[in-house]
C-alpha positions in Angstrom: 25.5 -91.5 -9.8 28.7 -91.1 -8.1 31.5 -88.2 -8.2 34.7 -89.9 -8.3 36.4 -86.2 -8.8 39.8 -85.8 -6.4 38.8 -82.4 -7.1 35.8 -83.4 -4.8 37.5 -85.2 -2.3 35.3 -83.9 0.9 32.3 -84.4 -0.7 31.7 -88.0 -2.4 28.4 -89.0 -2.5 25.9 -91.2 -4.5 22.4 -90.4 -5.8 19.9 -92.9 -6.0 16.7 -91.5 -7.5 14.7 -94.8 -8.0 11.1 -93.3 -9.4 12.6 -90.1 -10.5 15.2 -91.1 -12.3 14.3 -89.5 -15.8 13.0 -86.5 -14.0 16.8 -86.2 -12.6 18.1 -87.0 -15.8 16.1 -84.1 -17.5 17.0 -81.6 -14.4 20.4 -82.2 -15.0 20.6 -81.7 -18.5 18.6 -78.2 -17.8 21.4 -77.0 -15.7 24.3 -78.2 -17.5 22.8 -76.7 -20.7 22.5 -73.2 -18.4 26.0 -73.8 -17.8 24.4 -73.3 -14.1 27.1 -74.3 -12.2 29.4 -71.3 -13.4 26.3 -69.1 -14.1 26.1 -69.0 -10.2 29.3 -68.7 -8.8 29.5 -65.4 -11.6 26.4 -64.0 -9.9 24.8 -64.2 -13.7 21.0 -63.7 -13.3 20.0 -64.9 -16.4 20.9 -68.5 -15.4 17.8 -68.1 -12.8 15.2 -65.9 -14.6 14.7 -63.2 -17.3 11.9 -61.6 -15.1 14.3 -57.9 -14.1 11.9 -58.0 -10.8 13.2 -61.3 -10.0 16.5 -60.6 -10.9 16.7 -57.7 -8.5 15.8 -60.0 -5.9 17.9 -62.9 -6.6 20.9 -59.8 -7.1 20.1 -59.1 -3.4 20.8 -62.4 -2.2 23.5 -63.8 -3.4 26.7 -62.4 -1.2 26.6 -65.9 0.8 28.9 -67.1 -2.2 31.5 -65.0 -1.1 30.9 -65.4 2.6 34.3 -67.1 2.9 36.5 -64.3 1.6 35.1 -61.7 3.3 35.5 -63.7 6.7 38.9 -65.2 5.7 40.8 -61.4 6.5 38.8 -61.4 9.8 39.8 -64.6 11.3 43.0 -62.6 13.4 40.1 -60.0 14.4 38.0 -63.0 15.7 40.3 -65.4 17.1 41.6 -61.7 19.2 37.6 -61.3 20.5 37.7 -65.1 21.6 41.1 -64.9 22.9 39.8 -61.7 25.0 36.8 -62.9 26.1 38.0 -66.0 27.9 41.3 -63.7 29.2 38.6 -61.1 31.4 36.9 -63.8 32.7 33.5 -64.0 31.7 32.0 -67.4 32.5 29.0 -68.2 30.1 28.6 -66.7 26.4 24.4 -66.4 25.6 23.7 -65.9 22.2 20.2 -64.0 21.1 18.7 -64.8 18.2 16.2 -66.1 15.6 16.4 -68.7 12.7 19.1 -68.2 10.3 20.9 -65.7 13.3 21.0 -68.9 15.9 20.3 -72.0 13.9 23.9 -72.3 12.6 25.5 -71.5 16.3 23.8 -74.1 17.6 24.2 -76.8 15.1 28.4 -75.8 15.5 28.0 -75.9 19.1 26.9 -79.5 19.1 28.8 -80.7 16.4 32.1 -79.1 16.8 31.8 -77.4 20.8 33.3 -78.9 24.0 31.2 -79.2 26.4 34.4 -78.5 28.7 34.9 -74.9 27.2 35.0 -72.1 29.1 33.7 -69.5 28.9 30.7 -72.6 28.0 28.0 -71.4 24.9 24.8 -71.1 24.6 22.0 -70.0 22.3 18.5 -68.9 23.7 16.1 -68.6 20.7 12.8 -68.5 22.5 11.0 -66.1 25.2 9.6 -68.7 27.1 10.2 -67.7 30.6 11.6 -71.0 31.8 14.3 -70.7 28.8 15.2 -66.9 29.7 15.9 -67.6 33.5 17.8 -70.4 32.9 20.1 -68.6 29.9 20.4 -65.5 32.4 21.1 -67.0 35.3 24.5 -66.2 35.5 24.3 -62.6 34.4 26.7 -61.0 36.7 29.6 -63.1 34.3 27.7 -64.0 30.9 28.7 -62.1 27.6 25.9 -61.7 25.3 26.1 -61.8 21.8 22.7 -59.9 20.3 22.6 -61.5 16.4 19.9 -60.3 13.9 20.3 -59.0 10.3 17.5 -56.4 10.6 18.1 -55.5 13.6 14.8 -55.1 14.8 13.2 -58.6 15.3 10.8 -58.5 18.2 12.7 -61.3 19.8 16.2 -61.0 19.9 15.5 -57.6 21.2 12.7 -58.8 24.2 16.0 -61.2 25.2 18.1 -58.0 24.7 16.2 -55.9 26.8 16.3 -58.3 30.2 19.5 -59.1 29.3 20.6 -55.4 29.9 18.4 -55.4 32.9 20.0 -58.2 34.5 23.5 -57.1 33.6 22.6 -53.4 35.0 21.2 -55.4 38.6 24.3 -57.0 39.0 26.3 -53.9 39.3 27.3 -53.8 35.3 26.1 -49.5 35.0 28.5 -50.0 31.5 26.3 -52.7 30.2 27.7 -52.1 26.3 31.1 -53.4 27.5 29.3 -56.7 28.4 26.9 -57.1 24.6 28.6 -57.8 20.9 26.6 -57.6 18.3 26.4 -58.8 14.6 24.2 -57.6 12.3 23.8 -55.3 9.4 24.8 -52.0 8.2 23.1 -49.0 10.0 19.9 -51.3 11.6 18.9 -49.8 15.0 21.2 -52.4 16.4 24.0 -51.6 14.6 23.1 -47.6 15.9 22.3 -49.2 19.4 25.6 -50.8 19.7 27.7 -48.1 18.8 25.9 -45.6 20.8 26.3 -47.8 24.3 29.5 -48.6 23.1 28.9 -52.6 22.9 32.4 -54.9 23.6 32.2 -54.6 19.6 29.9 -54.7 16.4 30.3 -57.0 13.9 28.8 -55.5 10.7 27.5 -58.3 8.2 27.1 -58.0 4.5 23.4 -57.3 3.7 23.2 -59.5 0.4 23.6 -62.5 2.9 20.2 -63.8 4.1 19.2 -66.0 7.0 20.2 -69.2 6.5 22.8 -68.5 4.3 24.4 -66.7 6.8 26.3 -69.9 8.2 29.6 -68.8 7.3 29.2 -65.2 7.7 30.0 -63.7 10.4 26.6 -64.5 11.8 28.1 -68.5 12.1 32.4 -67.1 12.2 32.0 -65.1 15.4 30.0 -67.8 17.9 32.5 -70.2 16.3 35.4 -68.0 17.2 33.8 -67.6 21.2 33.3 -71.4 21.7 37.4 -71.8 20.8 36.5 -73.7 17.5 39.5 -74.1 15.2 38.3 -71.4 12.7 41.4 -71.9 10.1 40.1 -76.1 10.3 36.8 -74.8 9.6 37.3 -72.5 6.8 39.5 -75.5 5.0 36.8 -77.5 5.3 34.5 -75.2 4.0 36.8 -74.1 0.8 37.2 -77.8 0.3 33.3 -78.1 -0.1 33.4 -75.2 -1.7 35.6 -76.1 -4.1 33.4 -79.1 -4.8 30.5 -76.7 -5.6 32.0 -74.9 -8.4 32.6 -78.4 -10.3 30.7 -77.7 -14.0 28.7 -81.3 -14.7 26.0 -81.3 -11.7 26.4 -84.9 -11.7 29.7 -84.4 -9.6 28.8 -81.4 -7.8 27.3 -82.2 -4.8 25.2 -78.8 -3.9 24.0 -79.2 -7.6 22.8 -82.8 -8.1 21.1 -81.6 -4.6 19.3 -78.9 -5.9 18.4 -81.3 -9.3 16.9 -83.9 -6.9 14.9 -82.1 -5.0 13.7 -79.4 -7.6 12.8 -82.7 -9.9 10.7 -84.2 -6.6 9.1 -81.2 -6.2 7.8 -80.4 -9.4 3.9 -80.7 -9.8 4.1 -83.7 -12.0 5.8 -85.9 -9.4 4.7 -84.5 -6.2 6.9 -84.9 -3.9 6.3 -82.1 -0.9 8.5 -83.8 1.7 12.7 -83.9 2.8 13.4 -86.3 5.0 16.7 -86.7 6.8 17.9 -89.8 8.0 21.4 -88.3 9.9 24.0 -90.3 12.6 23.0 -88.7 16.2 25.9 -86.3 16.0 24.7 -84.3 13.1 20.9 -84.8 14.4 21.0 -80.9 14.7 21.8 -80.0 10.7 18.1 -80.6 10.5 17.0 -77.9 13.1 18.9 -75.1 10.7 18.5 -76.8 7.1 14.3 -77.0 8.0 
């Protein structure tokens, strides 16, 4: 199956299914009878279940599909925080966070990053000692970036917390002025950061979850801090986007996705396993999409 839509222009691609063919077949039908494809994009629960408890849930995480407008009216806010950043000198930009909060910063930091940048980026998304010294090292200059949604993940804040110490050793007594945050609406973080009076606080939708935080604000504001072109990104992302809202799943490429893999995995055919086969420089899209 091919899409030969111009409609889909950034998103050709071809399906194969071999074994599972009439499994696809039938999975596509399913969702084109739903009339899925529109179903979703109108946030219409029915299209997934007519379970009210699983509707509520489902209701609770579906702001990712508007992700790119609410970022779109932020991109002069964000490219001003990138711009200031690099103007008061700061060196190194650290990034704490877990999963969905780091995952997507580091898969645009090696796929769309220079590794001449300055101030340079990195993510630390582990407590291991070794890792901590080595993100922290230049403290005295770093910006940190705290990212988590609840705002109270052990990690994030452990990192957090010697962050601050380190910052506060090297003479930094206004430690806020060197931390941004992003997360949620009134989490202790959010509270934390306004309190200490962080650089700033970006506040995130909460109906976006974890990994589909890419283009939130969660993936928009370490974009903005390595100098990525953020106007580039988001046409790229409304071209894709635009792909995704096709009707007939056979041309939509997040759909016949979905079809594929919910057909592999049903019980009949047994297929528990994605793999990835990707070119070197997209290696790290399987570190997030796992």
């Amino acid at each position: 199956m091919a899409s030969p839509s111009p409609i889909a222009h950034a998103s050709t691609f071809t399906i194969q299914p071999g074994p599972l063919s009439g499994a696809v077949s039938r999975a596509h039908a399913r969702l084109d009878q739903l009339g899925f494809a529109d179903g979703l994009w109108r946030k219409r629960l029915d299209v997934w279940s007519v379970d009210p408890a699983i509707q509520q849930l489902i209701a609770n995480r579906l702001g990712w599909l508007d992700a790119l407008d609410i970022v779109t009216p932020q991109l002069p806010r964000l490219r001003a925080c990138g711009d200031a950043v690099r103007r008061d000198g700061f060196t190194h930009v650290v990034l704490l966070g877990m999963g969905g909060s780091s995952l997507a910063p580091e898969v645009l930091r090696q796929v769309l990053g220079s590794r001449e940048s300055v101030p340079s980026f990195r993510v630390l998304d582990s407590v291991d000692p070794d890792a901590v010294r080595a993100a922290m090292a230049q403290a005295d200059t770093s910006l940190f970036i705290i990212a988590s949604k609840s705002g109270s993940t052990i990690e994030p804040n452990t990192m957090a917390a010697e962050a601050r110490r380190r910052v506060v050793a090297a003479g930094h007594t206004a430690w806020g002025t060197r931390f941004i945050a992003i997360t949620d609406e009134g989490t202790a973080l959010h509270r934390l950061a306004t309190a200490e009076q962080f650089r700033d606080v970006f506040v995130n939708p909460s109906d976006i979850g974890g990994r589909y935080s890419a283009l939130s604000l969660f993936g928009m504001v370490p974009a903005a801090l390595m100098g990525i072109d953020l106007d580039a990104l988001v046409a790229g992302d409304r071209a894709m986007e635009a792909a995704c809202r096709l009707r007939e799943v056979q041309d939509n490429p997040g759909l016949a996705l979905g079809a594929i893999m919910g057909a592999g995995a049903a019980p009949e055919n047994g297929r528990d396993k994605l793999t990835l086969l990707l070119p070197r420089r997209f290696e790290s899209f399987g570190l997030w999409v796992e």
